[in-house]
Structure formats: C-alpha cells, structure tokens
LOMAR-893235 format. One line per field, with one value per residue: residue number from 1; x, y, z of N, C-alpha, C in turn; residue in one letter. Coordinates in steps of 0.02 Angstrom, whole numbers, plus 50000, padded with zeros to 5 digits. Last residue first. Layout:
N
resi: c(NUM,...)
nxx: c(X,...)
nyy: c(Y,...)
nzz: c(Z,...)
caxx: c(X,...)
cayy: c(Y,...)
cazz: c(Z,...)
cxx: c(X,...)
cyy: c(Y,...)
czz: c(Z,...)
resn: c(A,...)
This chain:
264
resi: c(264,263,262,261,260,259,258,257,256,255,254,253,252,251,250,249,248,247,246,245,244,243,242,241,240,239,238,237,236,235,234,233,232,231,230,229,228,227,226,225,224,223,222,221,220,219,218,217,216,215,214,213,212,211,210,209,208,207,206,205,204,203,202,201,200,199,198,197,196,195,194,193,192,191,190,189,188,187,186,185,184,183,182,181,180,179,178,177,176,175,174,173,172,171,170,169,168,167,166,165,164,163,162,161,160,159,158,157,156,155,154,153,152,151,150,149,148,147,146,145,144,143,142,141,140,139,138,137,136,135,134,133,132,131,130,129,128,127,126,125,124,123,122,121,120,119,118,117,116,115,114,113,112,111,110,109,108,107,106,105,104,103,102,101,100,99,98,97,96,95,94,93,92,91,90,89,88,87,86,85,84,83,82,81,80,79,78,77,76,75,74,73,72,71,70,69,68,67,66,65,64,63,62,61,60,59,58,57,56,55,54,53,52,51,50,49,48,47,46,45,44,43,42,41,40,39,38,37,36,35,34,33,32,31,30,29,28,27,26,25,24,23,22,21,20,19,18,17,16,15,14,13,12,11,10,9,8,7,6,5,4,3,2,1)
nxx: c(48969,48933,48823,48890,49009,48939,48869,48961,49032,48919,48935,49068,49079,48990,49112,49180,49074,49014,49044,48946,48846,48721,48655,48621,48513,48512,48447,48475,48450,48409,48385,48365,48293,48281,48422,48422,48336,48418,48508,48433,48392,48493,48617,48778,48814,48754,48680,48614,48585,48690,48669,48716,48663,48730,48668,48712,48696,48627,48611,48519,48473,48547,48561,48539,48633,48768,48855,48986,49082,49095,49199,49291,49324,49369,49503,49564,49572,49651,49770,49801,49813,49861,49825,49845,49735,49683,49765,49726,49628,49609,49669,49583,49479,49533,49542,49393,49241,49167,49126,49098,48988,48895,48860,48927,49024,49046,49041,49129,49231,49226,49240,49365,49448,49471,49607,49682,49679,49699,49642,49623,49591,49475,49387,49390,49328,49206,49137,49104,49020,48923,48888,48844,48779,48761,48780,48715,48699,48785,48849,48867,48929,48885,48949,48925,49001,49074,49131,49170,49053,49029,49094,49021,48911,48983,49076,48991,48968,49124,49121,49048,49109,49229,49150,49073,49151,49143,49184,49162,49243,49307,49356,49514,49667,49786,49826,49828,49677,49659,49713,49633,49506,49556,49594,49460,49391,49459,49410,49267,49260,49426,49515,49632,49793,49938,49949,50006,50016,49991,50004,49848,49784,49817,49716,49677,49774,49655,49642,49620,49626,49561,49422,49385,49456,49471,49370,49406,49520,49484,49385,49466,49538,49501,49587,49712,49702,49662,49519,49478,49310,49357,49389,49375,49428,49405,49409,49420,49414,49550,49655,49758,49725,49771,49844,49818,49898,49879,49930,49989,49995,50072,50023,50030,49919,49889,49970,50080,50062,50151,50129,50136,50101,50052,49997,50043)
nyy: c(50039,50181,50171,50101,50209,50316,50283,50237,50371,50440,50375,50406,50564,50668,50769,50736,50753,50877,51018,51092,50994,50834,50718,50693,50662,50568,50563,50495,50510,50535,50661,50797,50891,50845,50863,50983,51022,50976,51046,51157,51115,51121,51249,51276,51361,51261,51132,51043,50908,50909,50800,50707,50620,50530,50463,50441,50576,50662,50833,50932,51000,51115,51216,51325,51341,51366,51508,51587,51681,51647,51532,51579,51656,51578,51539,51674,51676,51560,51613,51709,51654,51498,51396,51388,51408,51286,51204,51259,51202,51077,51057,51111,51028,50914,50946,50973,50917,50975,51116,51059,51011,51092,51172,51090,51180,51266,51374,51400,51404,51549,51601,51572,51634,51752,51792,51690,51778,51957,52082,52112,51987,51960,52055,52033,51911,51931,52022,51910,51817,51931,51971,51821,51718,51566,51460,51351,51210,51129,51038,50913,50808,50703,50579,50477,50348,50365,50496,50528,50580,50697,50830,50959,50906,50821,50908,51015,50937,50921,51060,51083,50986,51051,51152,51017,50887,50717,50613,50477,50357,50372,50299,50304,50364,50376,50509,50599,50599,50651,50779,50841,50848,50931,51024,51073,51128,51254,51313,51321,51407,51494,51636,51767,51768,51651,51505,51430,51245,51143,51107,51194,51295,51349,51193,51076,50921,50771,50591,50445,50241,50104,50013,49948,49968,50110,50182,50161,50248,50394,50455,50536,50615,50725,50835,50825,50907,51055,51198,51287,51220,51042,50915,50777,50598,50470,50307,50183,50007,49879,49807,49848,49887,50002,50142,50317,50464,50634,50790,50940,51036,51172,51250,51225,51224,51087,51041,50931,50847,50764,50642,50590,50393,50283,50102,49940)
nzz: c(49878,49909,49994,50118,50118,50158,50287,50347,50370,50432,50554,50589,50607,50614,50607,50486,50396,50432,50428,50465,50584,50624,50613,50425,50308,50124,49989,49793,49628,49493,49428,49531,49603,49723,49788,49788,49882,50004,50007,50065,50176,50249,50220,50203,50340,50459,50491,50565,50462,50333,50201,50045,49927,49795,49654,49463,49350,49288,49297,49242,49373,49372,49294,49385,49503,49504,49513,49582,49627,49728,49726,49681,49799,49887,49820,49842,49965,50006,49939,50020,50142,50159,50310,50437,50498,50479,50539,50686,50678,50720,50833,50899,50897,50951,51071,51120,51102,51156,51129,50996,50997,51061,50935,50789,50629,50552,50623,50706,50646,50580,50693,50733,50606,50557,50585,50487,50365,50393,50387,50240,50171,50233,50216,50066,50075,50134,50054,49942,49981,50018,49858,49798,49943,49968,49844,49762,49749,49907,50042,50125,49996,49860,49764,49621,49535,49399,49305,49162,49114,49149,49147,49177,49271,49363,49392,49459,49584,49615,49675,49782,49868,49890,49955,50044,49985,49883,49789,49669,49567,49425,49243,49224,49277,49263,49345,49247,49259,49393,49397,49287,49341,49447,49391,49337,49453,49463,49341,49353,49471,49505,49570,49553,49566,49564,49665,49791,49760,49921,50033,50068,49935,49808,49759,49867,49906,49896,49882,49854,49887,49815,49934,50066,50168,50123,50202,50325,50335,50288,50365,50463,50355,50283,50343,50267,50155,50219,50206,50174,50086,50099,49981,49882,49870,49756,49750,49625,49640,49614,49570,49641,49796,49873,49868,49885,49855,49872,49823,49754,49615,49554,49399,49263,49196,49190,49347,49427,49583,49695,49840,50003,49995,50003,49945,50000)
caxx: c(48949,48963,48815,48818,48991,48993,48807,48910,49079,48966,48878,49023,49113,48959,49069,49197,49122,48980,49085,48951,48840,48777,48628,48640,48535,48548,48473,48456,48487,48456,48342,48405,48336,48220,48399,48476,48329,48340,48537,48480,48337,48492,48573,48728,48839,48722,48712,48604,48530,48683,48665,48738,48670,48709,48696,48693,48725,48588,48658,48570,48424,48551,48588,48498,48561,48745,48778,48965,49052,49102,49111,49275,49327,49324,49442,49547,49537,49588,49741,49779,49759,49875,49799,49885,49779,49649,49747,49800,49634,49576,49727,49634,49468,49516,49594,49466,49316,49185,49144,49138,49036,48910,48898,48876,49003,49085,48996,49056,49229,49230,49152,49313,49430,49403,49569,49669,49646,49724,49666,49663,49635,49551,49407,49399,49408,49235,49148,49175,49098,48945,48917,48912,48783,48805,48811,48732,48702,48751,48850,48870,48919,48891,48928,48943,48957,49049,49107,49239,49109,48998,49142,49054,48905,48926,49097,49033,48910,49056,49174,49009,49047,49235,49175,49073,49107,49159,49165,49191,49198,49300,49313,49448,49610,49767,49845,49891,49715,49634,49738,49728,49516,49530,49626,49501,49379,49456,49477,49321,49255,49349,49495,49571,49740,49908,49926,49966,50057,49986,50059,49908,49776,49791,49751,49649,49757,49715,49639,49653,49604,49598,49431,49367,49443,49526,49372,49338,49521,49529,49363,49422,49558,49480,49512,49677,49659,49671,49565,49488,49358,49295,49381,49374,49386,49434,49381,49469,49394,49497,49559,49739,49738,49759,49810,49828,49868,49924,49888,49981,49953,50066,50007,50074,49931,49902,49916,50082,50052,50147,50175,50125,50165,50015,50055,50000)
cayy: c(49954,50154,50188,50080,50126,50319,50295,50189,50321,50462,50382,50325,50506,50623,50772,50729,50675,50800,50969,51082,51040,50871,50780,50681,50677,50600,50591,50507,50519,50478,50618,50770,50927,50859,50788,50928,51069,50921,50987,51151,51136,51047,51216,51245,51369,51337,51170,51082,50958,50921,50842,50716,50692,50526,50539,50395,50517,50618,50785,50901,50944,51062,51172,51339,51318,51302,51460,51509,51683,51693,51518,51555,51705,51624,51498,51652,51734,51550,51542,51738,51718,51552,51434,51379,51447,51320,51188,51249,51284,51104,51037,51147,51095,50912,50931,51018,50907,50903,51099,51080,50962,51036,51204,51115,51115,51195,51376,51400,51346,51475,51624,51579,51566,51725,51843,51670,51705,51884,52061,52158,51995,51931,52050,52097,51923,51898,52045,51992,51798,51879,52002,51876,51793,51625,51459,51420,51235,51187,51079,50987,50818,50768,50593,50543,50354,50316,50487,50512,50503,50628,50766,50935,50934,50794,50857,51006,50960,50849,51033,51113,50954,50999,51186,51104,50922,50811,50630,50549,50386,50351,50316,50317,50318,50356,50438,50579,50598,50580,50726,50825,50836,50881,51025,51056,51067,51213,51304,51281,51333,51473,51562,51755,51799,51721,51524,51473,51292,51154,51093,51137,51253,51377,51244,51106,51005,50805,50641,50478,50308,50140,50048,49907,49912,50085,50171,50128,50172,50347,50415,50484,50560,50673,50844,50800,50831,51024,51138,51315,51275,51086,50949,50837,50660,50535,50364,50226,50056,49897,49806,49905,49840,49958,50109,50250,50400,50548,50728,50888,51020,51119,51246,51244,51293,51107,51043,50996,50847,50815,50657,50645,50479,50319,50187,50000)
cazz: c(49880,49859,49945,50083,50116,50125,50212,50341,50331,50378,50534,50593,50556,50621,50676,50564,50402,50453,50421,50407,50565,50627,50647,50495,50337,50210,50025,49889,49706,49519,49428,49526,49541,49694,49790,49759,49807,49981,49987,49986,50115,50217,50277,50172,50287,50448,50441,50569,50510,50413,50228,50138,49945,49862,49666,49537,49394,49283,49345,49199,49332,49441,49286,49322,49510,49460,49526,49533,49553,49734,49766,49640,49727,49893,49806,49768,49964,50043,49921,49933,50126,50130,50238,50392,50502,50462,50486,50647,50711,50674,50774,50921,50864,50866,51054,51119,51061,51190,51182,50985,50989,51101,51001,50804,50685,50521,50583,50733,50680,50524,50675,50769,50625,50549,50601,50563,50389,50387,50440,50278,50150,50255,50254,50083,50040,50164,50126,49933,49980,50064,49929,49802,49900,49988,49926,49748,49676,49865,49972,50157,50071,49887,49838,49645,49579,49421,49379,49219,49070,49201,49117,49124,49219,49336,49346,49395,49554,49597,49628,49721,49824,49863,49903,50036,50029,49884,49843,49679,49630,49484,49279,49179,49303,49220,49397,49283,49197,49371,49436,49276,49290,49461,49417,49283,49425,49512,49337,49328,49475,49458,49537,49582,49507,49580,49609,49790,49750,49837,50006,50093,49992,49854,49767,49812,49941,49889,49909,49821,49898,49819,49888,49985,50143,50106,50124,50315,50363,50255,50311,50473,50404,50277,50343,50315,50138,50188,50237,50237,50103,50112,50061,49886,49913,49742,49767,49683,49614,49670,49538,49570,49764,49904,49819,49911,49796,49916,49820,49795,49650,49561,49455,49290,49185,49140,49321,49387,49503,49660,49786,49975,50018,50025,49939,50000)
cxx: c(49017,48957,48846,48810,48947,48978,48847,48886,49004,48971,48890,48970,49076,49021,49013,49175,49161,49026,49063,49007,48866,48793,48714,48631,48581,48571,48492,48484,48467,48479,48371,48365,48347,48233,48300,48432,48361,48325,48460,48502,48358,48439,48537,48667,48810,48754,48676,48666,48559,48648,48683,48736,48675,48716,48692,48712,48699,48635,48630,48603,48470,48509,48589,48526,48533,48661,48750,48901,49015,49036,49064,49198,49261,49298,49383,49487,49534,49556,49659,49747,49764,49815,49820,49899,49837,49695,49728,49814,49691,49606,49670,49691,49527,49511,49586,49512,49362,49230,49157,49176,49093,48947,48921,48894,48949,49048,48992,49012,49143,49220,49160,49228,49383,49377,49473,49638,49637,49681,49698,49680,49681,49616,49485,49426,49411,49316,49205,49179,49153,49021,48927,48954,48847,48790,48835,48726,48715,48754,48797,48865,48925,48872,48950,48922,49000,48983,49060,49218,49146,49046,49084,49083,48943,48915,49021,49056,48949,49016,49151,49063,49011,49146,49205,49071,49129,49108,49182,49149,49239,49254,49334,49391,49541,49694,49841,49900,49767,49651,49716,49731,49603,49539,49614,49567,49413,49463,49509,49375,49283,49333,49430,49548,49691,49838,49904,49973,50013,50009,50067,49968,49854,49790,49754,49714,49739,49711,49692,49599,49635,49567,49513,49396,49418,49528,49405,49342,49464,49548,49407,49410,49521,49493,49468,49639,49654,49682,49619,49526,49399,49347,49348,49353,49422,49402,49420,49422,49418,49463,49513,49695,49719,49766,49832,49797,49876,49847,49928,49924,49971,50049,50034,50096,49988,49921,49939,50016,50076,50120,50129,50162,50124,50072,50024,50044)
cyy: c(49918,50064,50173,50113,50112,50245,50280,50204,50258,50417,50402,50316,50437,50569,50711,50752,50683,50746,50908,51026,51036,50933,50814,50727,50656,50629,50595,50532,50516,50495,50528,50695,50839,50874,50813,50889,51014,50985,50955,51095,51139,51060,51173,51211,51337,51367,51231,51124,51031,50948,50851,50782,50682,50617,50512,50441,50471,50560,50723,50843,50902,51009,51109,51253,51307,51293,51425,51520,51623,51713,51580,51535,51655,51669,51520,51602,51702,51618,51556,51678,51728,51610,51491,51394,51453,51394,51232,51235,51300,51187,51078,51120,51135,50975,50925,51009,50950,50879,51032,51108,51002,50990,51152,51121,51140,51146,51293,51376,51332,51411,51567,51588,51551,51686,51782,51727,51684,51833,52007,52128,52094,51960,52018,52101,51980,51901,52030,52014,51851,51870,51994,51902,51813,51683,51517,51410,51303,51177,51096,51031,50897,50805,50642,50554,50418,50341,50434,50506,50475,50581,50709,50865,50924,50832,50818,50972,50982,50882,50949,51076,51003,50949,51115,51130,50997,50846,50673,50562,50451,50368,50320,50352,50347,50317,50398,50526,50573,50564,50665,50788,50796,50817,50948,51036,51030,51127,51244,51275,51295,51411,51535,51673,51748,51717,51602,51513,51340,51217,51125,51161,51216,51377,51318,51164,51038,50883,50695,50548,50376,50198,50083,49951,49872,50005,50111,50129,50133,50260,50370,50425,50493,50594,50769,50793,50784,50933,51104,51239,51280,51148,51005,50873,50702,50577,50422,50286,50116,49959,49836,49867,49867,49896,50039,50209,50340,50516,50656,50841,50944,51091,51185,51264,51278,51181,51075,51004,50903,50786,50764,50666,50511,50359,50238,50062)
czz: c(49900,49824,49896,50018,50052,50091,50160,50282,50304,50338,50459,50543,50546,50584,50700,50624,50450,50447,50465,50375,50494,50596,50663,50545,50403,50247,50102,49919,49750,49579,49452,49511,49493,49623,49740,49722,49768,49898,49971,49972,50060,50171,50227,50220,50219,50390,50429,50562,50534,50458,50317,50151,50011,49891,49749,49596,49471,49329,49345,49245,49286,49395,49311,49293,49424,49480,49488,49565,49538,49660,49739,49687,49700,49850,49840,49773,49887,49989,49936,49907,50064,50137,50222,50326,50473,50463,50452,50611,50687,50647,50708,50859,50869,50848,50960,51075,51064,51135,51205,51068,50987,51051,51028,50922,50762,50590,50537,50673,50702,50577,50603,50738,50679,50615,50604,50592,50465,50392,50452,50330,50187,50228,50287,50160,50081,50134,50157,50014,49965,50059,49969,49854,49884,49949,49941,49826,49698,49794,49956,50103,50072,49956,49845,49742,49609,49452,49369,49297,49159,49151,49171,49084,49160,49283,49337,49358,49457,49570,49589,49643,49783,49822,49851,49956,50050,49942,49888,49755,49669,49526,49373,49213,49262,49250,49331,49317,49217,49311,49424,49314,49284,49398,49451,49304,49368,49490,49420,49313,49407,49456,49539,49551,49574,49530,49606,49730,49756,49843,49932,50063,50026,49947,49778,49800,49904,49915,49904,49853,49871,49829,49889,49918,50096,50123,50086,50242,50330,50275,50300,50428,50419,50304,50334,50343,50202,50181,50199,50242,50153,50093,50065,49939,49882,49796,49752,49702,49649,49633,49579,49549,49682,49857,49861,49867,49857,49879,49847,49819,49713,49628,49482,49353,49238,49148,49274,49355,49475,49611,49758,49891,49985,50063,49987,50000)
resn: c(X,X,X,X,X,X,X,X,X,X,X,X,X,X,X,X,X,X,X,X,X,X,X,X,X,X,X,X,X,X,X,X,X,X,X,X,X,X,X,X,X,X,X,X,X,X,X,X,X,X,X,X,X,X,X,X,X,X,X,X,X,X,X,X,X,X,X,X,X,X,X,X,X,X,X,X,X,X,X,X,X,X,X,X,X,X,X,X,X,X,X,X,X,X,X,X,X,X,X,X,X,X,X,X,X,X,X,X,X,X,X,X,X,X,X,X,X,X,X,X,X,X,X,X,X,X,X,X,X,X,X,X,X,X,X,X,X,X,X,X,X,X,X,X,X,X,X,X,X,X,X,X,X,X,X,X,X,X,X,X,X,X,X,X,X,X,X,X,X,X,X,X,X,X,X,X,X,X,X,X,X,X,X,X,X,X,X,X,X,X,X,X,X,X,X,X,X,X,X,X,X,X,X,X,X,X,X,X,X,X,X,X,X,X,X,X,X,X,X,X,X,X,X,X,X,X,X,X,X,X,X,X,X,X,X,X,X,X,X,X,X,X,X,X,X,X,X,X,X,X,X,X,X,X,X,X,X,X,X,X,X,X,X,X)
C-alpha cells in the first residue's frame, strides 16, 4: 500500500499535491474533495473505512496545503480542471467521487462537464449556489486586511455544532492549525471562485447515481439546499445527519456507513 505525499503539475502549471493510496489496482478509487479552509487532512476519518474496499486519492485544492498558491482570483472551473489532471495523471477512467462544501460544488461540475469520468457521485454539506456575492466579497475583503486566522472563530462556529465543539478540544485545536495555515491569497481566490458560481439553472442536467449528505444543522449549506439537490436530481438520495458543516467529522460512523452503503 502507497500512500506519500506526491505532486502533480496541472496544465497551467500549478502544482498540485495529492496521496494516491492504492490498496489493490482492481479495486475502484475514490477521489475526496475537502471543504474550504482545509486540507486533505480533513479526511482522516474516512481513510480506514474506504481503504477496505477501495483505492484512495485525496488532495490540497490549490491555494491550499502543500499546493502551489497560484496568483489571480479562481473558478470553478479552473478548480475542476485540476481535478480533471489529477485523474488523467493517475490514468484512472472512471471514479467515485466525493466532495464536501466547496469539494461538492466541485462533483456538482463534473457531473456537468465530464459525468464520462464519475461512476458514483457523493455530495456532502454543498450547494448549487452558497452564499451571495456580497457575502463571499465581505469575506476576501476582510482577510485579506486582517488575515485568515482573524476568521477562525466564527469558520469553527459555523463547520460544527455548540456541544461538539465543547467536547472536542483537542480536534478543534489541530483544526485551528489547519485552518491557520491557509495562505490568505489561496483562501481569498477559492472564495473568489464560490464567489462567482451558481449552478442552480443546471442542477436537473446531473443524471448520475447521486448521494446527497446533509447536516441538520448546517448553517453554511442548511439541508433545504441539499433536499433542492435531491428534487433537481433524477438519480439520488438523500441523508441527513445531525451534525453541522463538516459531518464527516462530527458524524464520522455515521458518515463512513452511508459512505459505504452507497458506494457498495
């Protein structure tokens, strides 16, 4: 089993980090996509429960982690075309995809553009439109005078719900440091690209096998948008959990099961 931190170069020259586990090469491979504000560690939890039936492949969007911070402002598709290169590069045809937040408006796209290259789709904590413009300009505008770690308090409140976040110290405190880690031109570009996207006019085109994961009580996508999904959408179900916006680690168990069950 692999599983180092390598590099891609994406076609404009960006270059992007990603860890390829590959358990057995007939296995089928997932692909997570993370939320704003993180990077692929975010997906921890998951990686034990996947990786009994599936190769795994997770990475730092860019902007993000290890990846390279790219000047100019960024776009969902230029996001998703980044996605695109990393499954080109591994040589993998088809895979399972599985995206939350800003990682599942990045699924809502490849259903659009490229379904050839998505098996089975799973969209956690996401949107066809998230936020007002003027929301995501407040929010550059803001970081980009006081810094990223200026937020993080009102980004923690909002990723999870009061009583888990008083009985997890030690997660919100590595959380905190993840999150502080983020470039401000990284975090303030893919705030760009939320910035400009609404795939509402489009949501019906997504004819893939679809799982939608919501979080009762998501206050960044609250779950009326994920049930718009699931009504748009002529192949999908939906779940909730009772958790906030980051459910694969506030509800992991519960998470990884649907994760599972859905994939097969």
């Amino acid at each position: 089993m692999s599983a180092d931190v390598k590099y891609l170069v994406a076609r404009d020259g960006c270059k992007i980090a990603y860890e390829y586990r590959v358990i057995d090469p007939s296995f089928k491979t997932v692909v997570l996509a993370g939320s704003l504000g993180t990077t692929f560690e975010m997906w921890n939890p998951q990686i034990d429960a996947l990786s009994e039936r599936f190769n795994v492949v997770r990475y730092d969007a860019r902007g993000h982690g290890r990846s390279d911070v790219f000047p100019g402002a960024y776009s969902i598709d230029r996001l998703g075309s980044d996605v695109i290169d990393l499954i080109d590069a591994l040589d993998l045809k088809a895979v399972h995809f599985c995206g939350l937040s800003i990682g599942g408006i990045l699924g809502q796209w490849l259903a659009l553009r490229h379904p050839e290259r998505v098996d089975r789709l799973v969209l956690a904590n996401t949107a066809a439109f998230i936020g007002s413009p003027e929301f995501w300009q407040q929010r550059i505008e803001l970081i980009n005078k006081d810094g990223v770690a200026s937020i993080w308090e009102g980004i923690r409140d909002r990723w999870f719900t009061t009583e888990f976040i008083s009985s997890n110290t030690e997660l919100m405190n590595r959380l905190q440091t993840m999150f502080k880690s983020i470039d401000t031109h990284g975090y303030a570009a893919c705030c760009a690209a939320i910035r400009d996207m609404d795939l509402r006019p489009f949501a019906h085109m997504n004819e893939l096998a679809t799982l939608i994961i919501a979080g009762s009580e998501d206050m960044a996508t609250p779950p009326e948008q994920s049930e718009e999904l699931d009504k748009a959408y002529s192949n999908s179900q939906l779940l909730v959990l009772k958790a906030g916006h980051l459910s694969n680690l506030e509800r992991k168990d519960e998470f990884n099961q649907g994760l599972l069950n859905f994939l097969g």
